[in-house]
mmCIF file of the N, C-alpha and C atoms, coordinates in Angstrom:
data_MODEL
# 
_entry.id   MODEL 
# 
loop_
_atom_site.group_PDB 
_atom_site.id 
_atom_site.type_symbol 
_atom_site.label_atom_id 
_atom_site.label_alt_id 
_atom_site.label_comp_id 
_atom_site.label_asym_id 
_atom_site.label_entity_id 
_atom_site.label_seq_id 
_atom_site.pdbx_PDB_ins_code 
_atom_site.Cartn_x 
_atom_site.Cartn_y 
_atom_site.Cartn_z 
_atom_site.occupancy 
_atom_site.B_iso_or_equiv 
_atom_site.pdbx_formal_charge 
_atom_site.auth_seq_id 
_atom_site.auth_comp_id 
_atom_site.auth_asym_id 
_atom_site.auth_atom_id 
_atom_site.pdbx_PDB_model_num 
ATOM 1   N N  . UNK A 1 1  ? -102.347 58.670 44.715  1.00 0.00 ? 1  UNK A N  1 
ATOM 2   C CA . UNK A 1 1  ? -101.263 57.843 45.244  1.00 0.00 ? 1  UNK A CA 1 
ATOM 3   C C  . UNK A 1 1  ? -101.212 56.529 44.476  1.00 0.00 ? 1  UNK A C  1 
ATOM 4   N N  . UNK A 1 2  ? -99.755  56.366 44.243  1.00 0.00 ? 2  UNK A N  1 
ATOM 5   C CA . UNK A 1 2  ? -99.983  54.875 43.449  1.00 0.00 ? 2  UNK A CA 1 
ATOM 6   C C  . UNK A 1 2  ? -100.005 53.577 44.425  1.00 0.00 ? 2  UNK A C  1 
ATOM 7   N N  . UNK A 1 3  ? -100.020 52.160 44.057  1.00 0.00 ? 3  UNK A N  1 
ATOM 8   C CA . UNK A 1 3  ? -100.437 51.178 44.818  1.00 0.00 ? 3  UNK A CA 1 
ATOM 9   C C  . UNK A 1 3  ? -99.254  51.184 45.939  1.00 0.00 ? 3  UNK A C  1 
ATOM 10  N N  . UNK A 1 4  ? -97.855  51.005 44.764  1.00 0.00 ? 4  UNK A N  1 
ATOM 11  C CA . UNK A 1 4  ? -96.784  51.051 45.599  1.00 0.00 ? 4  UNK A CA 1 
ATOM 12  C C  . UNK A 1 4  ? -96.243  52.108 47.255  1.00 0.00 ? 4  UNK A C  1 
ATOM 13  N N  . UNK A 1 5  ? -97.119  53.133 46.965  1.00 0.00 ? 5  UNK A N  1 
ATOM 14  C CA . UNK A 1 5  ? -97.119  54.032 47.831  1.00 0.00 ? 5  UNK A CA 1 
ATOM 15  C C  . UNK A 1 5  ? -98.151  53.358 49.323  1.00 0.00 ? 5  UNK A C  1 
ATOM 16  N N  . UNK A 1 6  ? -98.954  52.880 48.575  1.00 0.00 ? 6  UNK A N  1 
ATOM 17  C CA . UNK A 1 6  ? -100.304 52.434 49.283  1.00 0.00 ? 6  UNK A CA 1 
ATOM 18  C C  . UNK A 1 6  ? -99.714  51.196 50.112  1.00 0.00 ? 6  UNK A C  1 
ATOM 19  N N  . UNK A 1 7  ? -98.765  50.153 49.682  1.00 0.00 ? 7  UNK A N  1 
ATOM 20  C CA . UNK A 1 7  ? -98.788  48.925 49.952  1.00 0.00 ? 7  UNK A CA 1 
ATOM 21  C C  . UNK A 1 7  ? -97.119  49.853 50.631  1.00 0.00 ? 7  UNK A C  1 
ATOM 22  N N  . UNK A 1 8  ? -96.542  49.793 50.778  1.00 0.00 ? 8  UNK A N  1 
ATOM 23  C CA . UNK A 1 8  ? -95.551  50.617 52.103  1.00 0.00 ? 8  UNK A CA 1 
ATOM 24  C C  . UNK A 1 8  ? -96.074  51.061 53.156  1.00 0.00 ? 8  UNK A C  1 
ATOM 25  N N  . UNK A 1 9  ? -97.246  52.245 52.280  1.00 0.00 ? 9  UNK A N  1 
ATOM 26  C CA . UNK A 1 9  ? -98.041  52.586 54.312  1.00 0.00 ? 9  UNK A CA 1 
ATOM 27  C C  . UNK A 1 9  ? -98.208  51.309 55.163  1.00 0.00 ? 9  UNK A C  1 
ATOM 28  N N  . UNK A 1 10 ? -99.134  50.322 54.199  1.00 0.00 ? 10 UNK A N  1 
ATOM 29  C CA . UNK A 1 10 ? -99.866  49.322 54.882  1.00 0.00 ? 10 UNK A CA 1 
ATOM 30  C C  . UNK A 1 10 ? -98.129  48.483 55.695  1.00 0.00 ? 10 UNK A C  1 
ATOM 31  N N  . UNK A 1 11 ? -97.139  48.444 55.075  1.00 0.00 ? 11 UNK A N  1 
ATOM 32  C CA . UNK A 1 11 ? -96.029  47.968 55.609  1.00 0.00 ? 11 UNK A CA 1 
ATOM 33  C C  . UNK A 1 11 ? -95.666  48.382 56.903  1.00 0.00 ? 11 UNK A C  1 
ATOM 34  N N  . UNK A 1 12 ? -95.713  49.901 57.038  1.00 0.00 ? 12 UNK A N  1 
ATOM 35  C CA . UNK A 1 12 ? -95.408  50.523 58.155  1.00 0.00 ? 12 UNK A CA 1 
ATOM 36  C C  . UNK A 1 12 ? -96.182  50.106 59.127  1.00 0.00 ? 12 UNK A C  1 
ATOM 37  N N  . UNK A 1 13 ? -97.559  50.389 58.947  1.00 0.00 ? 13 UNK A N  1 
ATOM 38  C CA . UNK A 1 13 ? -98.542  50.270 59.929  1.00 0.00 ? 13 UNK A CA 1 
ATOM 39  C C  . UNK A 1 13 ? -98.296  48.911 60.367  1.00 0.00 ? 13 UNK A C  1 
ATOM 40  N N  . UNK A 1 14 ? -98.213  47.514 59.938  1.00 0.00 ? 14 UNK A N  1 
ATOM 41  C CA . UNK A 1 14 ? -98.307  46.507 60.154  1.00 0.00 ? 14 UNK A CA 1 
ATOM 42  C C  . UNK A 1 14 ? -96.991  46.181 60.914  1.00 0.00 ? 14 UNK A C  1 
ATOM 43  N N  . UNK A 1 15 ? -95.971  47.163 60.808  1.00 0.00 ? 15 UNK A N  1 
ATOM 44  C CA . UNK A 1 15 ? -94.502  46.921 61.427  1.00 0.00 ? 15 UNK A CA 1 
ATOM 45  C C  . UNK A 1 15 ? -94.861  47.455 63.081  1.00 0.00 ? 15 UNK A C  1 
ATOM 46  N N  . UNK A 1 16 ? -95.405  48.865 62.577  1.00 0.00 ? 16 UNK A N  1 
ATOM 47  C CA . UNK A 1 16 ? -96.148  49.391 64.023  1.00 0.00 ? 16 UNK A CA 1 
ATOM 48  C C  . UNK A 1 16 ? -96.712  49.094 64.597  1.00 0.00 ? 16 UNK A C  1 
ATOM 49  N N  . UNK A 1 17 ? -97.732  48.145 64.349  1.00 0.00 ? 17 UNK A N  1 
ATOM 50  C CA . UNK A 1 17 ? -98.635  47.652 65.348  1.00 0.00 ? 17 UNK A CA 1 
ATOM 51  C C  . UNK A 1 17 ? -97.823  46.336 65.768  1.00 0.00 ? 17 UNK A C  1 
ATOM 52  N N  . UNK A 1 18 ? -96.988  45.581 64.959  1.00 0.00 ? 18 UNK A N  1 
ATOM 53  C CA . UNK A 1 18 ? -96.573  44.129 65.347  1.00 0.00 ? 18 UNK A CA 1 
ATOM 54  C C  . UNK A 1 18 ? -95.236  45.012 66.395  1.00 0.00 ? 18 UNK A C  1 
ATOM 55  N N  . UNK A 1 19 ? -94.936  45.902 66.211  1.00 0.00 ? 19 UNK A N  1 
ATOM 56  C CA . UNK A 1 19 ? -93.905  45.856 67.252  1.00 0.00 ? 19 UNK A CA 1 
ATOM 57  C C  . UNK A 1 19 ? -94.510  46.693 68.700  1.00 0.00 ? 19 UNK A C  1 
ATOM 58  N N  . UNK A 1 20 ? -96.130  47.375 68.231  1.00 0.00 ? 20 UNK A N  1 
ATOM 59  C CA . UNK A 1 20 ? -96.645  47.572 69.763  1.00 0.00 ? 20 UNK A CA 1 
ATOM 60  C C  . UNK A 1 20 ? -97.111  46.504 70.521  1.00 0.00 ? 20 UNK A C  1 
ATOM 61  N N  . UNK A 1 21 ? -97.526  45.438 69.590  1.00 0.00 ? 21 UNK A N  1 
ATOM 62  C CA . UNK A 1 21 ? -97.940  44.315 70.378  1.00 0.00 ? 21 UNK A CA 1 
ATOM 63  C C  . UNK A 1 21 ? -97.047  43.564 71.244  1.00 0.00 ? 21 UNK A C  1 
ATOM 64  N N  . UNK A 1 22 ? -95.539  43.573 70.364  1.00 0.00 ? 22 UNK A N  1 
ATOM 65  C CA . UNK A 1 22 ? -94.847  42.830 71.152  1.00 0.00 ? 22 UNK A CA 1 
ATOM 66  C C  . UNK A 1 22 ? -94.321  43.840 72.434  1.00 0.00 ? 22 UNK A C  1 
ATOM 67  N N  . UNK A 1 23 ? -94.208  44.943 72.201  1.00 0.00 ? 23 UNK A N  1 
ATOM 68  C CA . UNK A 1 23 ? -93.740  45.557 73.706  1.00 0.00 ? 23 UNK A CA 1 
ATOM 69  C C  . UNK A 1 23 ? -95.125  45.516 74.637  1.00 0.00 ? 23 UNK A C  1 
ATOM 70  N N  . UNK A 1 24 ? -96.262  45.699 74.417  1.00 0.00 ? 24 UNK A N  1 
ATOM 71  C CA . UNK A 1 24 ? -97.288  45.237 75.285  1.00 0.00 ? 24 UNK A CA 1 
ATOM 72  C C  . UNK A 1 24 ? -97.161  43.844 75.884  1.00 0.00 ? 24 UNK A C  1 
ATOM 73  N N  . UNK A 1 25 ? -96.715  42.782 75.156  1.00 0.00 ? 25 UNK A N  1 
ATOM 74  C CA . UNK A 1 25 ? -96.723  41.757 75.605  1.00 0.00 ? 25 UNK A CA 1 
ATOM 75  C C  . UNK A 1 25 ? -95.646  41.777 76.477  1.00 0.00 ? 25 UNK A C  1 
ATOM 76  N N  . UNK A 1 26 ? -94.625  42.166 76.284  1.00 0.00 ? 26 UNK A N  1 
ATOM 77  C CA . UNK A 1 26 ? -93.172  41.988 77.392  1.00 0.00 ? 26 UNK A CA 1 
ATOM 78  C C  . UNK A 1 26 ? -93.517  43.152 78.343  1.00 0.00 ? 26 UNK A C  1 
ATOM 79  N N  . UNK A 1 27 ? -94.177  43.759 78.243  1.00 0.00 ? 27 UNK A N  1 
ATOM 80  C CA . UNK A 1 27 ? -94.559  44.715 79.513  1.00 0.00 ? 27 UNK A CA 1 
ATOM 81  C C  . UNK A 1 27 ? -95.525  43.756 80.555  1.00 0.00 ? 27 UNK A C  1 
ATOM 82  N N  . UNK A 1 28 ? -96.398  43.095 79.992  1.00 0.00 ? 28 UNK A N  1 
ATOM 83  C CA . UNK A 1 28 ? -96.966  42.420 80.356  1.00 0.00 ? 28 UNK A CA 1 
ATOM 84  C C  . UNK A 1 28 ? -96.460  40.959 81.475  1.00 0.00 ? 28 UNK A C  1 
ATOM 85  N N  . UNK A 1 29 ? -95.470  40.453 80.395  1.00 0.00 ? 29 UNK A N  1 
ATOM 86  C CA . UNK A 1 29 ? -94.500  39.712 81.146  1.00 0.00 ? 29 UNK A CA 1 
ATOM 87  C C  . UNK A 1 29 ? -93.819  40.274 82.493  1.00 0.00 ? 29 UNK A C  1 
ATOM 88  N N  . UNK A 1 30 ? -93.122  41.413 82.428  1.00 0.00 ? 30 UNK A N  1 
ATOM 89  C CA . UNK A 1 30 ? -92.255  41.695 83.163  1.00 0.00 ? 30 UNK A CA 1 
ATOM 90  C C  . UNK A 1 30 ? -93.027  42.332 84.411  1.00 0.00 ? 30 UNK A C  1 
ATOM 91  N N  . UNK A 1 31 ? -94.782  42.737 84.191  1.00 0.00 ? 31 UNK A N  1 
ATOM 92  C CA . UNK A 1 31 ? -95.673  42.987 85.416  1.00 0.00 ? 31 UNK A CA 1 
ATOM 93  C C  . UNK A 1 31 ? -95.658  41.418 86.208  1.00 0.00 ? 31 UNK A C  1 
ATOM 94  N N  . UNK A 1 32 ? -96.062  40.611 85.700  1.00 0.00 ? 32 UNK A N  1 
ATOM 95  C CA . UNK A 1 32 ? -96.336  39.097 86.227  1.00 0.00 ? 32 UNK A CA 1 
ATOM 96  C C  . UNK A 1 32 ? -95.036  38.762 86.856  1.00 0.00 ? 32 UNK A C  1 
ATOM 97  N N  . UNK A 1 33 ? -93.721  38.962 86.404  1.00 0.00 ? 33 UNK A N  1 
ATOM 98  C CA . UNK A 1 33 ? -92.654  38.568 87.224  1.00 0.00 ? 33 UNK A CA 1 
ATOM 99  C C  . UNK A 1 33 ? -92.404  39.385 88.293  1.00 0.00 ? 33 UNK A C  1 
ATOM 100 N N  . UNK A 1 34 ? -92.815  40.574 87.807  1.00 0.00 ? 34 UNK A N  1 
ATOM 101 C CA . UNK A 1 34 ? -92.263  41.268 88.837  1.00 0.00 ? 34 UNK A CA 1 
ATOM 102 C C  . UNK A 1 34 ? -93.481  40.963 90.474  1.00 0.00 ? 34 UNK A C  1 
ATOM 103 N N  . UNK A 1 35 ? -94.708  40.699 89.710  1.00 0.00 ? 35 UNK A N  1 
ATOM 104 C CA . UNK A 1 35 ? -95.574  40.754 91.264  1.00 0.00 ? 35 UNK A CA 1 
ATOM 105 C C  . UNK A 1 35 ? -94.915  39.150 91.889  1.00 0.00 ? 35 UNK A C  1 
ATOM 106 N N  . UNK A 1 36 ? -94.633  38.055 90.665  1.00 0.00 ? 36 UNK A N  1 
ATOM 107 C CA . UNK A 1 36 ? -94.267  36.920 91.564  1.00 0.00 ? 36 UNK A CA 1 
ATOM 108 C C  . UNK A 1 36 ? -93.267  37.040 92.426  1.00 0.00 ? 36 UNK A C  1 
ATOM 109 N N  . UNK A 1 37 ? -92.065  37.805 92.300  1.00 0.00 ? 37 UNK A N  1 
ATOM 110 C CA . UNK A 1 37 ? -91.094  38.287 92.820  1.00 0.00 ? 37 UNK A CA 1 
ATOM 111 C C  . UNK A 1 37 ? -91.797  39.117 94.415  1.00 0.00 ? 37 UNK A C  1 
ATOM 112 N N  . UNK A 1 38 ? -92.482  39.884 94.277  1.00 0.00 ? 38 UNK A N  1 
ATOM 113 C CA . UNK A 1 38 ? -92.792  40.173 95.338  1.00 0.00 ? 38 UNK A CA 1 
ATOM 114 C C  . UNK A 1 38 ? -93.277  39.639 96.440  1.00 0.00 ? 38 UNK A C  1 
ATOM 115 N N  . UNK A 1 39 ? -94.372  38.774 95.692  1.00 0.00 ? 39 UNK A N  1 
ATOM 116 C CA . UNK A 1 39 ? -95.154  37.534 96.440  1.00 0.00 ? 39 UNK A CA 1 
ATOM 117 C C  . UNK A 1 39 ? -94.279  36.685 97.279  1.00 0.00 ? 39 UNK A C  1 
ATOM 118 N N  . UNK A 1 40 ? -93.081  36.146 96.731  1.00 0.00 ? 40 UNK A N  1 
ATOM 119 C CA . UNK A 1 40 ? -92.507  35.253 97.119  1.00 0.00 ? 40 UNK A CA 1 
ATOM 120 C C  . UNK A 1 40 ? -90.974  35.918 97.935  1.00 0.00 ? 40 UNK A C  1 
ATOM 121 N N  . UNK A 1 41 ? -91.286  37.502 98.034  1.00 0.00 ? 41 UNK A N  1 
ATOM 122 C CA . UNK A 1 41 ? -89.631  37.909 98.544  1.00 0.00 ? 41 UNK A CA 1 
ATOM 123 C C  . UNK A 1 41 ? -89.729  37.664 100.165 1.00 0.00 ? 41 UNK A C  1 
ATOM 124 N N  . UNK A 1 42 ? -90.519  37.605 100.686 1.00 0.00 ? 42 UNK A N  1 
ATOM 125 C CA . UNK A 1 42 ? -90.535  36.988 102.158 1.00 0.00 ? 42 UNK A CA 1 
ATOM 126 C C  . UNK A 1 42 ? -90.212  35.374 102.201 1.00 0.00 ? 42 UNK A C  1 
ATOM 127 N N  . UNK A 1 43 ? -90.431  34.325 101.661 1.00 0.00 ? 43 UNK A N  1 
ATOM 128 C CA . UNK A 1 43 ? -89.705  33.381 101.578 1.00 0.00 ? 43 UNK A CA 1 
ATOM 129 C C  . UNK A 1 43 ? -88.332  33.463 101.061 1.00 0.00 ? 43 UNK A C  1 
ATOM 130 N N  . UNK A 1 44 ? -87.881  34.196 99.965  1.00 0.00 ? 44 UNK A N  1 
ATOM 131 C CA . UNK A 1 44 ? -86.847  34.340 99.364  1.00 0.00 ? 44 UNK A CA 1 
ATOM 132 C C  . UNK A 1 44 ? -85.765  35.152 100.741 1.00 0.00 ? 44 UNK A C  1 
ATOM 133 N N  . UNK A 1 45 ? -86.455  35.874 101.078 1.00 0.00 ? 45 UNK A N  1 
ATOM 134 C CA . UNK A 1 45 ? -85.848  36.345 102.449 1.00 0.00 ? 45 UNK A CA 1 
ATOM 135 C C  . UNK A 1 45 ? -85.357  35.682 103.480 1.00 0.00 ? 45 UNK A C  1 
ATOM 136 N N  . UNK A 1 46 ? -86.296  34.812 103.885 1.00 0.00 ? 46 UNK A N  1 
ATOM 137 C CA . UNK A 1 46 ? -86.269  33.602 105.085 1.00 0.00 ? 46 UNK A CA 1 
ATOM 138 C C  . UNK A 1 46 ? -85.104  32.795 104.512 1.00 0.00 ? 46 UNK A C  1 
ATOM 139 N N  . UNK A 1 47 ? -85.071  32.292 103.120 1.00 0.00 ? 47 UNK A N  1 
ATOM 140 C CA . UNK A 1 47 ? -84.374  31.118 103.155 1.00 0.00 ? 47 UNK A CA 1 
ATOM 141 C C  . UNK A 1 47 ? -83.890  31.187 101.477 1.00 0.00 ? 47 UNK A C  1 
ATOM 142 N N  . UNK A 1 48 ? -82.653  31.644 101.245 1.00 0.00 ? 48 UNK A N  1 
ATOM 143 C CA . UNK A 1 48 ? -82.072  32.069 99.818  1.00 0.00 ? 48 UNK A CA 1 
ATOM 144 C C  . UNK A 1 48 ? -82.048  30.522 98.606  1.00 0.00 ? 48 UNK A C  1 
ATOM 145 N N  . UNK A 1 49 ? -82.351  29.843 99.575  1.00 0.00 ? 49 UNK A N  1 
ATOM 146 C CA . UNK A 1 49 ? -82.281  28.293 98.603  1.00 0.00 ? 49 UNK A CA 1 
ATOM 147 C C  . UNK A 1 49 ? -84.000  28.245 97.993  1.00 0.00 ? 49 UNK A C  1 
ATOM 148 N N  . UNK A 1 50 ? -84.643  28.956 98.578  1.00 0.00 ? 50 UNK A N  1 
ATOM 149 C CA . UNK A 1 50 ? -86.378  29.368 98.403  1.00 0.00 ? 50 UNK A CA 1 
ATOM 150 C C  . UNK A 1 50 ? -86.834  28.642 97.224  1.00 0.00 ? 50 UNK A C  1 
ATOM 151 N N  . UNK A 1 51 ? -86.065  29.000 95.786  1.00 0.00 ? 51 UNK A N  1 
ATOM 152 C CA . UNK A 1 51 ? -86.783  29.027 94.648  1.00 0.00 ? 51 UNK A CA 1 
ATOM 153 C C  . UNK A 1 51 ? -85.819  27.277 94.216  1.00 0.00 ? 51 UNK A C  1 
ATOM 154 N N  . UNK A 1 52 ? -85.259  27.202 94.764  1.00 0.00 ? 52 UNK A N  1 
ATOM 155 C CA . UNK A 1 52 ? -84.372  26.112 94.194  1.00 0.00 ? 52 UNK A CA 1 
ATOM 156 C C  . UNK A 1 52 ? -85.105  24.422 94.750  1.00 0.00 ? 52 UNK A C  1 
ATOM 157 N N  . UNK A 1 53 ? -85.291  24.747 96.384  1.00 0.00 ? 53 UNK A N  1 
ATOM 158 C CA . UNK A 1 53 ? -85.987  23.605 96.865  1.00 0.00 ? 53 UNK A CA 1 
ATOM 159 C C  . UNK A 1 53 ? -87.187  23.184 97.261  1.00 0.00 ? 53 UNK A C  1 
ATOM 160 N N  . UNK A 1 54 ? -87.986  24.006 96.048  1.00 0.00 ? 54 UNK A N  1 
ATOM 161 C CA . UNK A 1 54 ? -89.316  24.069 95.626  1.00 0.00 ? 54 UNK A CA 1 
ATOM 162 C C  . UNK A 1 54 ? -90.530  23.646 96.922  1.00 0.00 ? 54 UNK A C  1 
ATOM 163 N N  . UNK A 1 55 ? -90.420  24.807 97.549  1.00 0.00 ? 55 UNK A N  1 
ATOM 164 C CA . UNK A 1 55 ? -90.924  24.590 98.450  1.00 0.00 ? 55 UNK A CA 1 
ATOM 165 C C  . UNK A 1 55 ? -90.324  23.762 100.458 1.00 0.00 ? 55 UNK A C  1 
ATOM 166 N N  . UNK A 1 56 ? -89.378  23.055 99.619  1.00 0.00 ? 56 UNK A N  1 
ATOM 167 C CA . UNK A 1 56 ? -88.732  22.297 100.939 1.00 0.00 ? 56 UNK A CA 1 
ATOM 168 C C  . UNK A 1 56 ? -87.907  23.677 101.899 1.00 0.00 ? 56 UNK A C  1 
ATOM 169 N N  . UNK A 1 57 ? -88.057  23.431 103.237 1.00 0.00 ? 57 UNK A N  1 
ATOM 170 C CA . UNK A 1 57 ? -87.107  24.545 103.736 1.00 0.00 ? 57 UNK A CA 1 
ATOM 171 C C  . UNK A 1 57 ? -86.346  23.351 104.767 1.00 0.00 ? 57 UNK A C  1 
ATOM 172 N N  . UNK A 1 58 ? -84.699  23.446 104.264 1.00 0.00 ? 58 UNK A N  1 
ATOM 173 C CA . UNK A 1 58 ? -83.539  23.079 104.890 1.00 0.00 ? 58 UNK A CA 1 
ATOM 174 C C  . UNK A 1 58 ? -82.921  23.506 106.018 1.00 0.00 ? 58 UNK A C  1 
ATOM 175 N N  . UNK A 1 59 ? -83.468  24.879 106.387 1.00 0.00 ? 59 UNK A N  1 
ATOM 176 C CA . UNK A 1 59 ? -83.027  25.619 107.779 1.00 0.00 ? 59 UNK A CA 1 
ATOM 177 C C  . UNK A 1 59 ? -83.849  24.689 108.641 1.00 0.00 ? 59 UNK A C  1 
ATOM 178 N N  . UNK A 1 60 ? -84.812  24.322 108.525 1.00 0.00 ? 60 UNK A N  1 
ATOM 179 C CA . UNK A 1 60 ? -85.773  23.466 109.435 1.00 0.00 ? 60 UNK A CA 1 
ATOM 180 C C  . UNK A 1 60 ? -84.982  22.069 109.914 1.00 0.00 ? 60 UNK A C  1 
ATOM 181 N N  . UNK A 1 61 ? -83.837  21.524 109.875 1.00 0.00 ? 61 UNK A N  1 
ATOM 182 C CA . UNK A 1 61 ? -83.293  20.718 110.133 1.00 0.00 ? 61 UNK A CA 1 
ATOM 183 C C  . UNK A 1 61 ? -83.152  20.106 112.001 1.00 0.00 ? 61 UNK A C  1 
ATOM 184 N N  . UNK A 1 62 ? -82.871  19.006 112.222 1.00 0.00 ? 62 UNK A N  1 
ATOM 185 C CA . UNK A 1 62 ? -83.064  18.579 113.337 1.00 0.00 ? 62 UNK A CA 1 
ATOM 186 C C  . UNK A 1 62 ? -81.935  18.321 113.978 1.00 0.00 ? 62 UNK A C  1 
ATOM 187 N N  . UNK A 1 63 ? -81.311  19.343 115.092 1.00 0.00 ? 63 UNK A N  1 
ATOM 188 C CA . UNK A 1 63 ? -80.267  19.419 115.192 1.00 0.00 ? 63 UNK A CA 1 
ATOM 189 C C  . UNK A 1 63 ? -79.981  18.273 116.652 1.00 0.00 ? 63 UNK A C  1 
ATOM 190 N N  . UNK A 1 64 ? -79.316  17.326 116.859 1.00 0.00 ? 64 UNK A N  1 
ATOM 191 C CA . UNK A 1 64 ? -78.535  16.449 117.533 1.00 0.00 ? 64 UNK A CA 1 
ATOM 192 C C  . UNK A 1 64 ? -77.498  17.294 118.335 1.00 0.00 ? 64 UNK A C  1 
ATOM 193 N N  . UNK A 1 65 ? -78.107  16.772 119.758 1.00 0.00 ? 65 UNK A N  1 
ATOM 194 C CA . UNK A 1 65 ? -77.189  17.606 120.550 1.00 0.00 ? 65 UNK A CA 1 
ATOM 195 C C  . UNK A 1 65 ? -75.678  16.714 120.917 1.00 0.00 ? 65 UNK A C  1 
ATOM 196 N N  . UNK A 1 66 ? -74.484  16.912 120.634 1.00 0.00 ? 66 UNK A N  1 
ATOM 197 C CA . UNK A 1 66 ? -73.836  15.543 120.919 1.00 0.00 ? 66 UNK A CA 1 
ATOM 198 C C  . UNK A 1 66 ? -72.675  15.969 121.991 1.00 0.00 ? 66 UNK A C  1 
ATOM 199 N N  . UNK A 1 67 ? -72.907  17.281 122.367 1.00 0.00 ? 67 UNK A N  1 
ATOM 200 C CA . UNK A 1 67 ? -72.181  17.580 123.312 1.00 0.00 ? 67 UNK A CA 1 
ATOM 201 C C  . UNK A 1 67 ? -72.583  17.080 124.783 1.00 0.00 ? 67 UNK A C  1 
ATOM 202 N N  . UNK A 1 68 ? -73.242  16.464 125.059 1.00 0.00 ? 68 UNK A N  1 
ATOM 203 C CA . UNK A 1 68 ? -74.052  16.420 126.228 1.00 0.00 ? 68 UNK A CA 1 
ATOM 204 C C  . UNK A 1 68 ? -74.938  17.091 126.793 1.00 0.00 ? 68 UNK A C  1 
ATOM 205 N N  . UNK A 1 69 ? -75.293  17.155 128.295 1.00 0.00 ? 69 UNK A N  1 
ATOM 206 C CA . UNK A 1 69 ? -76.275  18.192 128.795 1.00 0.00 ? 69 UNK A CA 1 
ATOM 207 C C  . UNK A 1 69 ? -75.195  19.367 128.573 1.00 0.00 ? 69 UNK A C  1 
ATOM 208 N N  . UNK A 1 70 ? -76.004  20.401 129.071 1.00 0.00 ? 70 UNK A N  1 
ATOM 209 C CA . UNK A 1 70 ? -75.702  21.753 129.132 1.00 0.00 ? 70 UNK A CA 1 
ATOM 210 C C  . UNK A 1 70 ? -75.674  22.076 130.342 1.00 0.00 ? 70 UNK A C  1 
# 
């Protein structure tokens, strides 16, 4: 085999492995989002503003009765 033959394999292989790494890595990613997603779908449930008011919950508000007694 000549070099040129030699230095293409090594091309391939190096294309192959750099593009298994990167789908390992975004597999990887998309496990971690997906468990945070889970973690957090019972708050996300309770209260759809969840991820926006970092922690604060706005349904908790203090409601003023101004109608009078009941």
């Amino acid at each position: 085999m000549t070099s040129q033959a030699n230095d293409n394999i090594f091309k391939k292989m190096l294309i192959n492995g750099f593009i298994f790494k990167m789908s390992e890595f975004l597999i990887s990613i998309l496990i971690i989002i997906t468990l945070i997603i889970v973690g957090y779908k019972d708050d996300i449930q309770r209260n759809p503003y969840y991820l926006h008011s970092v922690g604060r919950y706005p349904d908790f508000e203090i409601k003023v009765n101004t109608d009078g007694p009941d």
